[in-house]
C-alpha positions as CSV (number, residue, x, y, z in Angstrom):
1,X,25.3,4.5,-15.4
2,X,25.1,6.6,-12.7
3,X,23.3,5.8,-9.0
4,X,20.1,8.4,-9.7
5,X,20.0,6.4,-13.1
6,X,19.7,2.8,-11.8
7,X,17.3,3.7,-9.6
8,X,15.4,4.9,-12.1
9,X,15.5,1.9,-14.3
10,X,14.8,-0.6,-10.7
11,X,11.5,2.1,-10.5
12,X,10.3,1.4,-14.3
13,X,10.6,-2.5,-13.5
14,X,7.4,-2.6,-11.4
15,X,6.0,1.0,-12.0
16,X,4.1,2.3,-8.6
17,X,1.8,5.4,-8.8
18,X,3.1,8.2,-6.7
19,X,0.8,11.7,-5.3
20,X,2.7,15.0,-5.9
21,X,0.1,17.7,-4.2
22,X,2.5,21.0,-4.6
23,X,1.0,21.6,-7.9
24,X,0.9,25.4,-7.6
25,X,4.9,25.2,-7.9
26,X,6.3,24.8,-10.9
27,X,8.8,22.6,-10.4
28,X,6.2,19.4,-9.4
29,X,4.7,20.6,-12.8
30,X,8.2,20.1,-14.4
31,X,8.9,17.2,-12.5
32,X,6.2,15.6,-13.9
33,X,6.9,15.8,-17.2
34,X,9.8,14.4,-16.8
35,X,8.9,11.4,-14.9
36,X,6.2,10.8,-17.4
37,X,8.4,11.2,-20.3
38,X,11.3,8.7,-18.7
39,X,8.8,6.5,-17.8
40,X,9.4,6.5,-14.0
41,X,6.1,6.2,-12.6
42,X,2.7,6.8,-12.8
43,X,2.0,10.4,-11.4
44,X,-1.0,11.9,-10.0
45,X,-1.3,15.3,-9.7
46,X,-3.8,17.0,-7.3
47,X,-5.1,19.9,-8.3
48,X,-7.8,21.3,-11.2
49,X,-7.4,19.3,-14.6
50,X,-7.6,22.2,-16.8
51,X,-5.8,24.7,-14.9
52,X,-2.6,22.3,-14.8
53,X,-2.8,21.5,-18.1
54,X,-3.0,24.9,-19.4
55,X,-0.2,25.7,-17.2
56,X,2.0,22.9,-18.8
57,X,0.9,23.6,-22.4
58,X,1.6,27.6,-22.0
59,X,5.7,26.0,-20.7
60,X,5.5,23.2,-23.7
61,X,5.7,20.6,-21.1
62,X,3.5,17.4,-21.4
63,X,1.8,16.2,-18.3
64,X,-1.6,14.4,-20.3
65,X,-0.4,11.1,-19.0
66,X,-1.3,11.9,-15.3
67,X,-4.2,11.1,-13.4
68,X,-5.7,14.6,-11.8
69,X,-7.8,14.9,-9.1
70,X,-9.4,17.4,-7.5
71,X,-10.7,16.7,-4.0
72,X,-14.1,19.3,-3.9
73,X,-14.7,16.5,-7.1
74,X,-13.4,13.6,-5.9
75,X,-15.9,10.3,-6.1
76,X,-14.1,8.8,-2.9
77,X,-14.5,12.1,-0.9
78,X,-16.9,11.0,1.3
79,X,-15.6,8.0,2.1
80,X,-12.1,9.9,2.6
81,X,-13.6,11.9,5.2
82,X,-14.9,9.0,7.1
83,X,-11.8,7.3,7.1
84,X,-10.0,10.3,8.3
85,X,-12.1,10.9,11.3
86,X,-12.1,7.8,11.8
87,X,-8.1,8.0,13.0
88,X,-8.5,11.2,14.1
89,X,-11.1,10.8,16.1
90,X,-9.9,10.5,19.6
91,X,-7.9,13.9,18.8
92,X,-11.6,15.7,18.3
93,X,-11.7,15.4,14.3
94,X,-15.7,16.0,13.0
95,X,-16.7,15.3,9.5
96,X,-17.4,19.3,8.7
97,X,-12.9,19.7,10.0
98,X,-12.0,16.4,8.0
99,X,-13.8,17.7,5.0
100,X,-12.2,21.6,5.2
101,X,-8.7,19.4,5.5
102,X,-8.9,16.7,3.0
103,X,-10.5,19.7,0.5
104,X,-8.3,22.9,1.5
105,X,-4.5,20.6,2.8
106,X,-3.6,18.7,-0.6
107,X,-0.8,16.9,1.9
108,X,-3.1,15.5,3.7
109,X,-5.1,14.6,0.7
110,X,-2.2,12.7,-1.2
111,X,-1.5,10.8,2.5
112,X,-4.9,9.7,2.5
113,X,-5.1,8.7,-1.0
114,X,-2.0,6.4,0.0
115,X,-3.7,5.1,3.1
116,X,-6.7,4.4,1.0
117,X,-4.8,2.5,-1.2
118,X,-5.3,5.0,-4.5
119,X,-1.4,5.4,-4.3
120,X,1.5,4.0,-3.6
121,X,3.6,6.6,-1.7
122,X,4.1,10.7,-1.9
123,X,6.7,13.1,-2.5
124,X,6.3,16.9,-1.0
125,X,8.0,19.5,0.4
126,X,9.4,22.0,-2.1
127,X,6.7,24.3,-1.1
128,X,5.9,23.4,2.5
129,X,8.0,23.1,5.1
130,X,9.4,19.5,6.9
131,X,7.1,19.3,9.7
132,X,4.0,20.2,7.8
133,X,5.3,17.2,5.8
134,X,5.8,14.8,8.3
135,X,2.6,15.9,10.3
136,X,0.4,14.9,7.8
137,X,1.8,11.5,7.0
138,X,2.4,10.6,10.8
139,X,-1.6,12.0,11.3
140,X,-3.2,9.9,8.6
141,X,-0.4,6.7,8.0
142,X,1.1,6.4,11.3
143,X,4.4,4.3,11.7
144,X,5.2,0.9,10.3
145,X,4.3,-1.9,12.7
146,X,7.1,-3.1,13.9
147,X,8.9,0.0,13.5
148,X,10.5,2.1,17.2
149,X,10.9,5.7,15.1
150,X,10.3,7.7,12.2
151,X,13.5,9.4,11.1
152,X,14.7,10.4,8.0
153,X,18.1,10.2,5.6
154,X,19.7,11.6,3.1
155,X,21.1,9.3,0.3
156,X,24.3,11.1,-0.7
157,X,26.4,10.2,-3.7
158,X,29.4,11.5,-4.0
159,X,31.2,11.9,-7.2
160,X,35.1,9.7,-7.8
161,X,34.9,9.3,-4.2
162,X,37.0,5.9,-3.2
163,X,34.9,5.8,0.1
164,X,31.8,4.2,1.1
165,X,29.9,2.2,-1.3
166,X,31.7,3.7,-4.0
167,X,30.9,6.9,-3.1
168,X,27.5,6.4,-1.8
169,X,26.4,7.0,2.0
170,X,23.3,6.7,4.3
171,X,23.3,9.8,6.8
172,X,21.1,9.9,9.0
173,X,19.3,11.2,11.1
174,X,19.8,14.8,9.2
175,X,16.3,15.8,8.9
176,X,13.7,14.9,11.9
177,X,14.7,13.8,15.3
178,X,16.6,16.8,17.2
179,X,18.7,14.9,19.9
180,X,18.0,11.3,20.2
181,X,18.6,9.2,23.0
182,X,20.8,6.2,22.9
183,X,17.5,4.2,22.2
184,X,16.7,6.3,19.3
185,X,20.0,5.9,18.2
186,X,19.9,2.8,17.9
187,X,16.7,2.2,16.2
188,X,17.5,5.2,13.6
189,X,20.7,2.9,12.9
190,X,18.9,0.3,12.1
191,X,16.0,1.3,10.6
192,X,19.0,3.2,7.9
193,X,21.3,-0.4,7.3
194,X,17.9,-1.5,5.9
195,X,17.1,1.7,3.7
196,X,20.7,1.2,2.8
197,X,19.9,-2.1,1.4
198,X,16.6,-1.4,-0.3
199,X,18.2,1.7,-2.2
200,X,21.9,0.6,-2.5
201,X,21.8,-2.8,-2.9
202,X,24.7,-3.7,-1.0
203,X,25.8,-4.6,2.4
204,X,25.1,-1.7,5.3
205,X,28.2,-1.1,7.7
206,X,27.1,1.1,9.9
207,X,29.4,3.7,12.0
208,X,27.8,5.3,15.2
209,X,29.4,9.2,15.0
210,X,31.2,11.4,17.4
211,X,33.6,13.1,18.2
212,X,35.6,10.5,19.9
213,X,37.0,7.5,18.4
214,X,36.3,4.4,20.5
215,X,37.3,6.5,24.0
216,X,39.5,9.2,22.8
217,X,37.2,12.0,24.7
218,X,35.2,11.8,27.5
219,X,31.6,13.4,27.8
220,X,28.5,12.6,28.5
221,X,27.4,13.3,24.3
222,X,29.9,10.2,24.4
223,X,28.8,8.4,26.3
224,X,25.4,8.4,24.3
225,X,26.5,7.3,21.3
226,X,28.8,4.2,23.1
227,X,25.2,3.2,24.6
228,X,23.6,3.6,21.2
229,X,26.2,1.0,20.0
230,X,26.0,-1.5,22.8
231,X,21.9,-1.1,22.2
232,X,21.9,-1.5,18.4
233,X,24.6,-4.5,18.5
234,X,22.5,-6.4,21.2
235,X,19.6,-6.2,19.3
236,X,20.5,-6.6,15.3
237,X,23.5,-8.8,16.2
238,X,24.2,-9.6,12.9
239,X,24.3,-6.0,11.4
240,X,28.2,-4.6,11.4
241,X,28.0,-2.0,13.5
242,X,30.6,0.0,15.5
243,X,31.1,2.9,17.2
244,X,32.1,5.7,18.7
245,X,33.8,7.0,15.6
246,X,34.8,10.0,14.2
247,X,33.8,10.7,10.7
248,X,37.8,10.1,9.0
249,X,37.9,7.0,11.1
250,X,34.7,5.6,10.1
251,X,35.1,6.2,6.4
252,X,39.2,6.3,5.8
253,X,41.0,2.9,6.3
254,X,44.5,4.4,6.3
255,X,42.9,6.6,9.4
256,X,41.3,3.8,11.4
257,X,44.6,1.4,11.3
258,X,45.4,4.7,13.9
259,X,43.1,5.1,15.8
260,X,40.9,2.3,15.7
261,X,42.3,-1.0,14.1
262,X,40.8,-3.8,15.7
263,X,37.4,-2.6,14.5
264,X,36.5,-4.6,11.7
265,X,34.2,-1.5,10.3
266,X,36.3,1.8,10.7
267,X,37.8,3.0,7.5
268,X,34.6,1.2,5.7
269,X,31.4,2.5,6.7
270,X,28.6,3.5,4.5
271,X,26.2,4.6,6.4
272,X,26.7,7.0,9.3
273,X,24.5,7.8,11.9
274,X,24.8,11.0,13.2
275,X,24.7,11.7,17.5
276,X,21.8,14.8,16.7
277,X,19.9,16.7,13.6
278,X,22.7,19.6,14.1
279,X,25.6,17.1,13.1
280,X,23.5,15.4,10.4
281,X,21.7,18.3,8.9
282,X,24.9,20.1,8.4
283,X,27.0,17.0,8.0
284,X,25.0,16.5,4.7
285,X,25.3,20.2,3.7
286,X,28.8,20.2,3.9
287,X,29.2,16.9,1.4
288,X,26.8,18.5,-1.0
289,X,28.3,22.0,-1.6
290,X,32.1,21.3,-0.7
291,X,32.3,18.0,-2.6
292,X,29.4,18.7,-5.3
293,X,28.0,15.4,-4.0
294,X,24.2,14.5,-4.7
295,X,22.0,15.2,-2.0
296,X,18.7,13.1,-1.8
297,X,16.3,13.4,0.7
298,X,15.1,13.9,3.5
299,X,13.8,10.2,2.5
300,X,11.9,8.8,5.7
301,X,11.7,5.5,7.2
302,X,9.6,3.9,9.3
303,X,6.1,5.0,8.0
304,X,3.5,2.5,7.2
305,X,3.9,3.8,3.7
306,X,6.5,5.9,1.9
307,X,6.1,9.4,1.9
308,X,9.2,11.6,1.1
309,X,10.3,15.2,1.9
310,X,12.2,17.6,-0.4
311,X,14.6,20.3,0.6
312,X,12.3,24.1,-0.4
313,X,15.6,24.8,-2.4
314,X,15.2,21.5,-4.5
315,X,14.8,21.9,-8.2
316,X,12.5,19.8,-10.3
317,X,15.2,16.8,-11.1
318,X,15.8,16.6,-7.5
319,X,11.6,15.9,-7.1
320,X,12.4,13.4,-10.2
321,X,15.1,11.3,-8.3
322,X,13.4,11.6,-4.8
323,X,9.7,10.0,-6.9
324,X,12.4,7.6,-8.1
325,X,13.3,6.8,-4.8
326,X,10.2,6.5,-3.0
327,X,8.7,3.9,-5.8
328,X,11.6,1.5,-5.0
329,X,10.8,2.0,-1.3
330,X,7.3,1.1,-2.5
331,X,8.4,-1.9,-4.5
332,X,10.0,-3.1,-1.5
333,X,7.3,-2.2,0.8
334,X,4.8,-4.6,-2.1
335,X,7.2,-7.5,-2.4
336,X,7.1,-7.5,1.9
337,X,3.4,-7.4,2.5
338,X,3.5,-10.5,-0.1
């Protein structure tokens, strides 16, 4: 069974109900029908009832099983509005803008219906861009207590790969934070070992990435990432974490008995965290095309509640695996609050 399919089967254990507001696109449509028809999740689609259904009978696809809503009809709208100028309000938010939002933006609709409690987490993006994403669900959920960043990774899986977690890798930060400080650094590595866990199931080793290995090159971007280290190590002490590496170090144990072999996690690591969204963004790119690998994400952590981006150039089993996804990060999310 592959990885995309187990986490499929840890969703339908404990199914959570996850918002998918791009239903002009035909891919959510899609999407949807196969989530229903696998038995993922339960789906709500926001949008006009008729109109989708229509849309999904007229491509033989079966989407009967959702729940639809429509916000101009929506019983809760009023107390929607409240709620969301209610957190808004020092930012000038009035009942007449909250309503125009939550009727006209359906991302901000499906956050709110996940701060409300009327879903468990959201999956957007193929139509809308990353930061209209991630403004709507930092506007109306905010962060997880607790929590020092929001950043986001990509769960790669990479196909007869010997390396990582048999082939599977955390990288991260590739989709939010442009050039984090060593603080940010830090938190973004651990914030990943723990999406690591939750998603992979196994143990996190985490490699800080440059392009030095543990003092090879000199330079203040260096120096950043050997602070990062010496942050994240002080404060998740028992978290294997090491660093500065390069990437063939990190991952390749016949590379880091060269150039780095009294570190107990070069040639081993499974999730790298990347110095800056330039290294990560394209990092990811790279694995995906080069080695056909999977390419998940951008998943975030750190919200109060899970809500997960998708790449514009995603296609509808991509949306399936990413709702997969985010309903184990709700499972775990449940089985924390209790």
């Amino acid at each position: 069974m592959g990885f995309i399919e187990k986490i499929k089967e840890r969703a339908k254990y404990q199914k959570m109900k996850i918002v998918l507001p791009e239903t002009n696109d035909m891919r959510t449509i899609i999407a949807a029908h196969k989530i229903l028809k696998e038995d993922i999740a339960d789906i709500v689609l926001v949008g006009d009832k008729e109109r989708l259904l229509s849309n999904a009978e007229s491509n033989r696809l079966h989407i009967e099983k959702a729940e639809f809503v429509y916000p101009d009809e929506f019983e809760r709208l009023d107390e929607y509005i409240e709620k969301f100028v209610e957190i808004r309000y020092k930012k000038g938010m009035t009942e007449s803008r909250a309503r125009e939002i939550l009727t006209s933006n359906f991302l901000y609709f499906g956050c709110m219906m996940v701060k409300m409690g009327d879903a468990d987490g959201m999956v957007a993006g193929a139509c809308h861009s990353s930061a209209d994403v991630l403004r709507a669900s930092l506007q109306v959920l905010k962060t997880k207590p607790g929590t020092k960043l929001v950043s986001a990774f990509f769960l790669m899986v990479v196909p007869d790969c010997q390396y990582g977690a048999n082939g599977a890798f955390v990288f991260a930060d590739a989709g939010l934070n442009q050039n984090p400080n060593p603080e940010e650094l830090a938190a973004i590595a651990e914030s990943s070992a723990a999406s690591f866990t939750t998603l992979v199931e196994k143990e996190p080793i985490v490699a800080m990435i440059s392009h030095s290995t543990l003092g090879s090159a000199t330079h203040p971007d260096v120096d950043k990432v050997v602070e990062a280290t010496r942050i994240c190590k002080e404060q998740n002490p028992r978290l294997k974490v090491d660093g500065e590496f390069q990437v063939d170090a990190a991952i390749v144990p016949e590379v880091a008995r060269l150039k780095a072999p009294d570190s107990e996690i070069a040639g081993r690591a499974n999730v790298l965290v990347f110095p800056d969204l330039d290294c990560g963004n394209n990092g990811y790119k790279l694995v995906q095309r080069l080695a056909k690998a999977e390419a998940y994400g951008p998943i975030t952590q750190g919200l109060a509640a899970p809500v997960n981006d998708l790449s514009r150039g995603c296609v509808a089993d991509d949306i399936v695996g990413v709702v997969a996804i985010t309903a184990v990060q709700a499972q775990q999310l449940a089985a924390e609050r209790n």
